[in-house]
N, C-alpha and C positions, 0 to 999 in steps of 0.2 A: 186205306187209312183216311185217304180224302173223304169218300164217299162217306165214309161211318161219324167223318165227323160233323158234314152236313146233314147230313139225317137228324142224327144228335139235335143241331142248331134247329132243325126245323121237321116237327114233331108228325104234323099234316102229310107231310109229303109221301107221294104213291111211289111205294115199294118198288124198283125195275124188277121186267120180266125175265126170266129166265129163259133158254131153249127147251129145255125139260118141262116146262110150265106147259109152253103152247104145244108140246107135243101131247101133252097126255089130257089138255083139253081137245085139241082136235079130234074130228070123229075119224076110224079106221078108213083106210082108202076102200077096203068092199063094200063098205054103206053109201061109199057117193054113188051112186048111179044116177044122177042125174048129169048137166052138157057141164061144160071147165065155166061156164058163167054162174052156170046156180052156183056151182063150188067155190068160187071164186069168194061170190057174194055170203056165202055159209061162213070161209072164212074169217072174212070182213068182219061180218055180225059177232062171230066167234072175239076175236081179235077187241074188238070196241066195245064190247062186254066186260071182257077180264080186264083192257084196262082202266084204271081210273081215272076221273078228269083231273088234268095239275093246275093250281092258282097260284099265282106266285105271292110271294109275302111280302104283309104291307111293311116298311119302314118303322122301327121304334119314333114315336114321336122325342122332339130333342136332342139328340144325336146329334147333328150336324154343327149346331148351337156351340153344343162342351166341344166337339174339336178342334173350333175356330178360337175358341176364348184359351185350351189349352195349347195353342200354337201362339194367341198373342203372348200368354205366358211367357211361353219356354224364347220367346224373339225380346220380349222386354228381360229377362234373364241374363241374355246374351249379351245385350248392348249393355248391360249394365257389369258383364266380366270385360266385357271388352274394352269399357273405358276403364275401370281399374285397370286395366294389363297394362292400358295406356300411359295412366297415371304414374304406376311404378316403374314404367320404360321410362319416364321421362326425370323420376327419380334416380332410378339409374344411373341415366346419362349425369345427371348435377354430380352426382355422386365418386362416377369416374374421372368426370373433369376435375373436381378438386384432390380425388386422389393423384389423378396425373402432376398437377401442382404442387401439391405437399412432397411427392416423390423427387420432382425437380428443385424444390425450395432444399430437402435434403440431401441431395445429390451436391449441390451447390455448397452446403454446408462442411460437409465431409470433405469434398475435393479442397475448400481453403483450407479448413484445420491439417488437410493431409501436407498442403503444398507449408501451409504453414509450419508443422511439424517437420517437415522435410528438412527447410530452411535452417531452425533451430538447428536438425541434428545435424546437416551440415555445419554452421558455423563454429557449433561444438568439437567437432571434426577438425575444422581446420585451425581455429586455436589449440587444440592439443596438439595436431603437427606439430605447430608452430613450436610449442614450449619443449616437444620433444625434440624439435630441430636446435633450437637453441643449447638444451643440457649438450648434445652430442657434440656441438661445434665448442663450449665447453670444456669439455669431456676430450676432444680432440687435441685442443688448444694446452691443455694439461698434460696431455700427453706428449706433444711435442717437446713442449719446455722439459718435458723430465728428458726423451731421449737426447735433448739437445746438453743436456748436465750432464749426462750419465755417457755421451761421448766425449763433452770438454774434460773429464774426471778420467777418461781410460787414456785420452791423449797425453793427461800433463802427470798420469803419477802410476805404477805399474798395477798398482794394489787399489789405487783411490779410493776406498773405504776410509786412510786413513788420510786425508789430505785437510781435512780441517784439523785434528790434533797435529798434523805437521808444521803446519803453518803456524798456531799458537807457538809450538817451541823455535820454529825461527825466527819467529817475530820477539819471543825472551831474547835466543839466542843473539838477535841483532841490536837489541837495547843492551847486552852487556860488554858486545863488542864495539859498541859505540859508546859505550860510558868509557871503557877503557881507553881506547884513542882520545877519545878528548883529556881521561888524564894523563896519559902518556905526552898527548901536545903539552899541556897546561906544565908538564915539570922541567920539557926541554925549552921552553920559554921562561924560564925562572933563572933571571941574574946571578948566581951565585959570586960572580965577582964583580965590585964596578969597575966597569970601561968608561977611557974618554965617552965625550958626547960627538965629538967631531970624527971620532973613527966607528963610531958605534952604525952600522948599516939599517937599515930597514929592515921589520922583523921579517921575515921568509914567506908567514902566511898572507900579511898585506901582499907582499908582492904577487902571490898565487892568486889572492882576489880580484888585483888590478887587471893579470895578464889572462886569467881562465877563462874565464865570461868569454871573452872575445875569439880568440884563435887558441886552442890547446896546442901543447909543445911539449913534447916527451922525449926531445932530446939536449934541451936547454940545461945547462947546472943547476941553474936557479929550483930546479923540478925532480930533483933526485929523490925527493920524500916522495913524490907523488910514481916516481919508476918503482921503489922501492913496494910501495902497495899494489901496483901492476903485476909485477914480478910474486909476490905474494899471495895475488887471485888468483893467478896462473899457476903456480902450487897446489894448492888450493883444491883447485878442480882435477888436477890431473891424482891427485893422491889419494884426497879425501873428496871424493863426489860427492853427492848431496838428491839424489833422486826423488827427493820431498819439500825442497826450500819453497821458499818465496817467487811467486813469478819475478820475469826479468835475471832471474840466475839460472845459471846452466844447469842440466840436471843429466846430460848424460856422458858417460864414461868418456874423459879425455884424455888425449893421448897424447905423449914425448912429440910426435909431430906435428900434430895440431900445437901445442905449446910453442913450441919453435915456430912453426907459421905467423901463428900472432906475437907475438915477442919479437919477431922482424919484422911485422908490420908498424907496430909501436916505435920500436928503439932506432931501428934501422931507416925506413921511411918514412918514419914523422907522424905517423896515422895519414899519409896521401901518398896512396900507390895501390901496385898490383902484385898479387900473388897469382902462382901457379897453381891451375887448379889441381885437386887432389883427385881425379878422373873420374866422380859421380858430383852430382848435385848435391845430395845426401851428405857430402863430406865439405864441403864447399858453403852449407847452410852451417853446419855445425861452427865449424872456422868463424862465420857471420856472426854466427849469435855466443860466440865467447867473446870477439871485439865488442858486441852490443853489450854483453852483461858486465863486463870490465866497465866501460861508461859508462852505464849505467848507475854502476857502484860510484864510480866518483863525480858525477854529474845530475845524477838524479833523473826527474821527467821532464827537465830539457834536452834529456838527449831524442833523438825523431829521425828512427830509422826509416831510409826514401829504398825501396828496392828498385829495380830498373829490369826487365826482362821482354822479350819482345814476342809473348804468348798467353794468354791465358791459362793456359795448361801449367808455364812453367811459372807464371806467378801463383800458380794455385800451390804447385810443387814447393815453393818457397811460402807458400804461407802455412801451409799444414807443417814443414820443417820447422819454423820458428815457435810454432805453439808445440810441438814435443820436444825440443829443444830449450823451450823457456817460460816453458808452462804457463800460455798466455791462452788467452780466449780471443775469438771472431770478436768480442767487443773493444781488444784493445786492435784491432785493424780499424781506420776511416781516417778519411781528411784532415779531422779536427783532431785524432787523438792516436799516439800510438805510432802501430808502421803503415806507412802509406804503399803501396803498390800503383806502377804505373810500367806502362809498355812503351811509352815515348820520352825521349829526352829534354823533350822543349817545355812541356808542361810541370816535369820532374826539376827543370831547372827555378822556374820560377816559386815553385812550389820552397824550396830551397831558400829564393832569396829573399821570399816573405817570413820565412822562419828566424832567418839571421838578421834581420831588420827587428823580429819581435822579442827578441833576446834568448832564441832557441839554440840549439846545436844541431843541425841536421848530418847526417852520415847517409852517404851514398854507397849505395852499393850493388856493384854491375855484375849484371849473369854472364857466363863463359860464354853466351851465345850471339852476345852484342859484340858484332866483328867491327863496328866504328864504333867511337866514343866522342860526345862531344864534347869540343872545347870550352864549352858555357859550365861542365859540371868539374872541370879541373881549377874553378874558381872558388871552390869553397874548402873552408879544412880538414874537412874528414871525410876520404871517400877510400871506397877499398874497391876494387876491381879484378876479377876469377880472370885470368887468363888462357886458354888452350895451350901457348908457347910459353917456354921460358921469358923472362922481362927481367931485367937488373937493374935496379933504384927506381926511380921515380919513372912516374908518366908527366909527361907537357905537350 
């Protein structure tokens, strides 16, 4: 394919010889008869006959010219994609630098609005805790004040549902029995006859006003009005209970003995002394709080029950006694108002003598478990004292 296609290219040129060629110009070997030199030389002749002289060919003129100017071409071509490449390499690079930038400017941007955002929804967050912390404690606070009603209400009345219409009707029923004794007073104080002036005594109730305030006396003559309403309460309770009255009144089932218990501490010791206890606490509190509701009645809220007991436990035992017993609440207990509770006698005592200095009444009254008693509390006029032994009349 080479060869044909130089021939092609160059038109002139002598045909190569073949083997077949030279053998069928050579002459038969029977005709050499001449020496291997003639033959030699026949060959030769033979040989440089058949072939043709080769000249080699000249050059197209110009040629060399157009391959050098189409080489400077294709080089000024080149340098000129080359610095374009360049050009846009370097556009490139501007190009990434400011995308790297803008990515960072936006990265930065994002990240505040995120932390910003954060922020917001946290503080969002924690103000609504807040408001929901506050409804609950609210909410809680509410709750407490009811269970704290809705135990004073199971303490002081069996049914407690009704203890506000009970109270309305004791509260009539004590204005009609107080309008009555004032007119029952007002008719046994009406002359019906004149008397001398000089034997005529002082009316009865001055003398109660003079003598009350200061030291009570429930076995004095002068005070048989005031036995007589004693004796009365004490009826009263023992007959016709009252499990719905007004606080400061008894309200539960009293009995022929507890009556007689207080009735001899009234008539008998003067309201200053000791009873036997009745063998629980529970009975012992009850007894307490029919002396308290008796003064009460004729005294009013200067009377200022002092308990004395030498536990916690069992002043707790005698405070929860006295409010189902007298239908009173934890806010008539404290210092300023009410019954006081105390587990020492020293501070009980002064407590006492600030009361009767302020024109109070104070009533003492000792737990069966105080084995001494001090002599600082047998200085005032009302005091009642549980005994584990028997005791006959008075303590000094």
């Amino acid at each position: 394919m080479v060869a044909t296609t130089r021939e092609e290219e160059q038109p002139g040129a002598v045909p190569p010889l073949s083997l077949e060629a030279l053998q069928a110009d050579m002459p038969p070997l029977e005709a050499a008869t001449g020496a291997p030199e003639d033959m030699a030389a026949t060959v030769s002749s033979d040989f440089s006959e058949a072939t043709p002289s080769r000249e080699a060919p000249e050059p197209e003129p110009g040629a060399p010219q157009d391959m050098a100017a189409q080489k400077l071409d294709e080089a000024s071509e080149l340098a000129k994609f080359i610095a374009e490449l360049r050009q846009e390499r370097m556009v490139l690079q501007q190009e990434i630098v400011q995308m790297q930038a803008t990515r960072a400017r936006l990265l930065q941007e994002q990240l505040g609005d995120m932390q910003s955002g954060m922020g917001r929804l946290v503080q969002e967050s924690l103000s609504e805790l807040e408001k929901r912390k506050q409804t609950l404690q609210i909410a809680v606070e509410q709750l407490e004040r009811r269970q704290e009603r809705i135990r004073n209400e199971m303490r002081t009345s069996f049914a407690g549902v009704s203890q506000d219409l009970a109270i309305k009707v004791q509260g009539f029923k004590e204005y009609l029995v107080g309008s009555l004794q004032d007119l029952v007073s007002s008719v046994e104080e009406l002359e019906l006859a004149p008397k001398p002036q000089a034997a005529e005594p002082p009316p009865m109730q001055e003398q109660k006003g003079r003598l009350a305030p200061d030291s009570p006396q429930f076995t004095e003559p002068g005070f048989q009005k005031t036995a007589k309403q004693i004796r009365r309460l004490l009826d009263q309770y023992r007959n016709q209970p009252d499990y719905y009255g007004a606080p400061w009144q008894i309200r539960r089932t009293f009995e022929p003995i507890h009556a007689e218990r207080v009735a001899d501490w009234f008539f008998t010791q003067g309201g200053r002394g000791a009873l036997r206890t009745m063998g629980s606490r529970l009975q012992n509190i009850l007894i307490a709080s029919a002396v308290i509701s008796v003064l009460y009645k004729l005294y009013g809220r200067r009377v200022r029950p002092l308990i004395l007991a030498n536990s916690p436990e069992r002043l707790g035992e005698w405070r929860r006694g006295l409010q189902d017993c007298l239908g009173i609440s934890r806010g008539d207990f404290g210092p300023e108002r009410g019954v006081v509770l105390f587990e020492e006698a020293a501070p009980l005592a002064q407590k006492a003598d600030r009361l009767v200095k302020e024109g109070m009444l104070p009533l003492i009254v000792v737990d069966e478990t105080e084995e001494k008693v001090s002599l600082s509390l047998l200085q005032f006029p009302l005091w009642l004292a549980f005994a584990p032994e028997p005791v006959g009349g008075q303590m000094f």
